[in-house]
C-alpha positions in Angstrom: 47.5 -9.3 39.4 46.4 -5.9 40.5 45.8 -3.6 37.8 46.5 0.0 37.5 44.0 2.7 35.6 45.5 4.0 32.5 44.1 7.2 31.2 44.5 7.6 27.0 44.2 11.0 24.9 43.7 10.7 21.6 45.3 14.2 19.3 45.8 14.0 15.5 45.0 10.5 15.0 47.7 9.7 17.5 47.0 8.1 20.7 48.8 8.8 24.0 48.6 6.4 26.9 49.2 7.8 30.5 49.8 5.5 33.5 52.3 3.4 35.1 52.2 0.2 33.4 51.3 -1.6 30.0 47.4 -3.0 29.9 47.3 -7.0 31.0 44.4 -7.8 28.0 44.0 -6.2 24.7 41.8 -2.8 24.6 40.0 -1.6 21.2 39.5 2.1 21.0 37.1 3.3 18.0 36.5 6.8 17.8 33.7 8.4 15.8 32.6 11.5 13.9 31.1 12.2 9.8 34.4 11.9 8.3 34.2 7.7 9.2 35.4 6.1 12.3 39.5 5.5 13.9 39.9 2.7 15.5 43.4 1.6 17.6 44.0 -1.5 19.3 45.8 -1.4 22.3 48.3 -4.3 23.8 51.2 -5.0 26.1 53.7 -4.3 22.9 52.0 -0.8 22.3 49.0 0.4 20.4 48.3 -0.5 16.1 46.1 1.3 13.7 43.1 -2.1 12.6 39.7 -1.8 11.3 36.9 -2.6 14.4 34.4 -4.4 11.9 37.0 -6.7 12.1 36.6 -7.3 16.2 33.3 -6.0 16.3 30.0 -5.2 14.5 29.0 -1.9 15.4 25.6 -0.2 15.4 24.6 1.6 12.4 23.7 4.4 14.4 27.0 4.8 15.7 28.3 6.1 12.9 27.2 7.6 9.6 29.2 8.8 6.9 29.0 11.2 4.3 28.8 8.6 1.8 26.0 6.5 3.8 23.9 9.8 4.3 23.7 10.6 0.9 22.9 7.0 -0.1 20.4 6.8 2.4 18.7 10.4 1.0 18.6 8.6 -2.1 17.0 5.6 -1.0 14.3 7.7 0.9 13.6 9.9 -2.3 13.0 6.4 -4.7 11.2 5.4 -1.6 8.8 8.6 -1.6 8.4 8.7 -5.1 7.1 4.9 -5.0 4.9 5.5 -2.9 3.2 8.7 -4.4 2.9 6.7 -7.7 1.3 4.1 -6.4 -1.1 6.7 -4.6 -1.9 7.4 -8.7 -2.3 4.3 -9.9 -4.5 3.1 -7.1 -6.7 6.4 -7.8 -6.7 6.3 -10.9 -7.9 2.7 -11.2 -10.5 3.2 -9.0 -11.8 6.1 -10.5 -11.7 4.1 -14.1 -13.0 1.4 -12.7 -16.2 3.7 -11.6 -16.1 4.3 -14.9 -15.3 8.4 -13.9 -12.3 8.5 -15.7 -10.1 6.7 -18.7 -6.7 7.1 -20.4 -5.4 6.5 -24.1 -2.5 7.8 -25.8 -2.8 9.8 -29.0 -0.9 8.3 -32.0 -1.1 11.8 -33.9 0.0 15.4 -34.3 -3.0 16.4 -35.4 -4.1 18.7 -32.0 -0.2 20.4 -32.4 0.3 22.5 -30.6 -2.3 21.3 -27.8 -1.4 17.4 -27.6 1.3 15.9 -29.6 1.6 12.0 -30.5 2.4 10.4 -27.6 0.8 12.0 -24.7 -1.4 10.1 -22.8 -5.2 12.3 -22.6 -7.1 11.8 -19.2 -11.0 11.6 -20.3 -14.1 12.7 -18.1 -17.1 11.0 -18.7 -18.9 13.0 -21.1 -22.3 12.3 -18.8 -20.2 14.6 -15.7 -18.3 16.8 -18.1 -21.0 17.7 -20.7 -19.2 18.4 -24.4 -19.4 21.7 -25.6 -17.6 23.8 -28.1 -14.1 24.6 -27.2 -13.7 21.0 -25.5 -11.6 18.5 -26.8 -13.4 14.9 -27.5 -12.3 11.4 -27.8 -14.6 10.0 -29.9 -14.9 7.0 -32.1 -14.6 7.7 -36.0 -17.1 5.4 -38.3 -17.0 4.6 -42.0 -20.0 5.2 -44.0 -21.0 1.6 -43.2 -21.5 2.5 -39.7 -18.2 -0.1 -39.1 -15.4 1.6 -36.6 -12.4 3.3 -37.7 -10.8 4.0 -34.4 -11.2 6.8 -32.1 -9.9 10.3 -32.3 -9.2 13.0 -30.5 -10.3 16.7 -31.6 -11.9 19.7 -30.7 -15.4 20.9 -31.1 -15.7 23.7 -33.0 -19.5 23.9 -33.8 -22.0 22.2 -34.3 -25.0 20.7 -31.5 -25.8 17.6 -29.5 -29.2 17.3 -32.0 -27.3 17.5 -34.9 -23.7 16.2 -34.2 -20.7 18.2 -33.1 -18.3 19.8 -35.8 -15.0 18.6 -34.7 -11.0 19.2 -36.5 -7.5 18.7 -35.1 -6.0 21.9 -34.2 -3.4 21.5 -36.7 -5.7 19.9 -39.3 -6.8 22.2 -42.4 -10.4 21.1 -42.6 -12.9 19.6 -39.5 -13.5 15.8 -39.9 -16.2 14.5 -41.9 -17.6 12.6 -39.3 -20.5 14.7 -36.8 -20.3 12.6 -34.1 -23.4 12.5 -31.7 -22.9 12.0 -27.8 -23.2 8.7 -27.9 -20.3 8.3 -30.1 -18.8 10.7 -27.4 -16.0 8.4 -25.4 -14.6 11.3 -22.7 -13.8 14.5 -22.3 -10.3 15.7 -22.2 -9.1 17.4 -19.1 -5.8 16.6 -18.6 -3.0 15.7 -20.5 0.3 13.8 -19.8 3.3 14.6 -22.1 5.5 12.2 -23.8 4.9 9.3 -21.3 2.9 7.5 -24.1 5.8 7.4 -25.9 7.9 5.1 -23.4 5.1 2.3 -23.2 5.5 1.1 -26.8 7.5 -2.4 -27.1 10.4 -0.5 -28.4 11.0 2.0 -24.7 9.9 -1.0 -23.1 12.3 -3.3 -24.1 15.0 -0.3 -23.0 12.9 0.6 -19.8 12.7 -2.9 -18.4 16.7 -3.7 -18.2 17.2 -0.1 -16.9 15.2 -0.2 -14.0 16.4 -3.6 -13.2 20.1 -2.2 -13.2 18.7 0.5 -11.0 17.4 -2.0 -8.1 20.4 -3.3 -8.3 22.2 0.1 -8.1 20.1 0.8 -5.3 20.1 -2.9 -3.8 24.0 -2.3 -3.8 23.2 0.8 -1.8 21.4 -0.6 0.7 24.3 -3.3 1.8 26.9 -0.7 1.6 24.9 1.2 4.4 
């Protein structure tokens, strides 16, 4: 059967066929742009408005939505932001495995308005960053016994490396009665992190856990709609 060329124009989601006879096989038209793709499917009883996932898988690239775009800038910004955190951690667990740097949270307001309970305090070692007054020390607190009490985190106010450092919380009326010497020294702050501390207690935890698992799925979701 000879077959005769049949030109189409497509004009406000109508489509217009021009030639002198009806097409002998079926022809699927998909056309294209940010708004989402048109497709028409044309045979010998005239042309019908279908879906072409339906006849055929096309490439993403052919066609991206608003909707895919902005799902895929979100999935690029989790992505970056993974990545730049595990940057930290990896640096930061080297470093503290040199024994450069360490990390503890502070279970007190008594350095208001400096630290408050619940920021996590990064600590030089007090062999690279020398103590001095002014600094603020993590050091561990004994009883008269010479037996730990825990470790705390003030600032020198006077006070010597010979004879013990004069230390009080910012917000605390009197200095500790504790002089500790360098050796009882743990790190010198020089950083602090606000408020994260707070969030790895079992309490956030238990609430942090379940929300990021809804948010990989959120984002899993995401990913197959795109």
């Amino acid at each position: 059967m000879e077959r005769k060329q049949i030109s189409g124009l497509v004009k406000n989601d109508d489509l217009w066929l021009i030639g002198e006879s009806a097409p002998s096989s079926n022809i699927l038209l998909t056309f294209s742009d940010q708004s989402g793709a048109r497709s028409k499917l044309i045979t010998s009883h005239g042309t019908h408005d279908v879906k072409s996932k339906d006849f055929v898988q096309a490439p993403k690239e052919r066609v991206s939505t608003k909707t895919q775009v902005r799902n895929r800038k979100i999935m690029d910004s989790f992505r970056y932001a993974g990545v730049i955190f595990s940057l930290i951690l990896i640096t930061f667990s080297v470093m503290s495995f040199a024994g450069l740097v360490k990390a503890r949270i502070v279970l007190t307001n008594s350095m208001l308005p400096t630290i408050s309970a619940g920021d996590i305090v990064l600590l030089a070692n007090p062999n690279r960053l020398e103590p001095e007054i002014g600094s603020v020390v993590a050091y561990t607190a004994k009883r008269f016994d010479g037996s730990d009490v825990g470790v705390f985190t003030h600032r020198i106010i006077g006070g010597s490396a010979e004879e013990g450092f004069l230390v009080k919380g910012d917000s605390n009326p009197t200095p500790d009665t504790q002089r500790p010497l360098p050796e009882d020294i743990n790190g010198v702050v020089f950083f602090v992190v606000p408020f994260i501390g707070k969030l790895l207690s079992v309490k956030s935890l238990a609430l942090i856990i379940p929300a990021l698992l809804g948010l990989w799925m959120i984002l899993d979701a995401l990913r197959d709609e795109d």
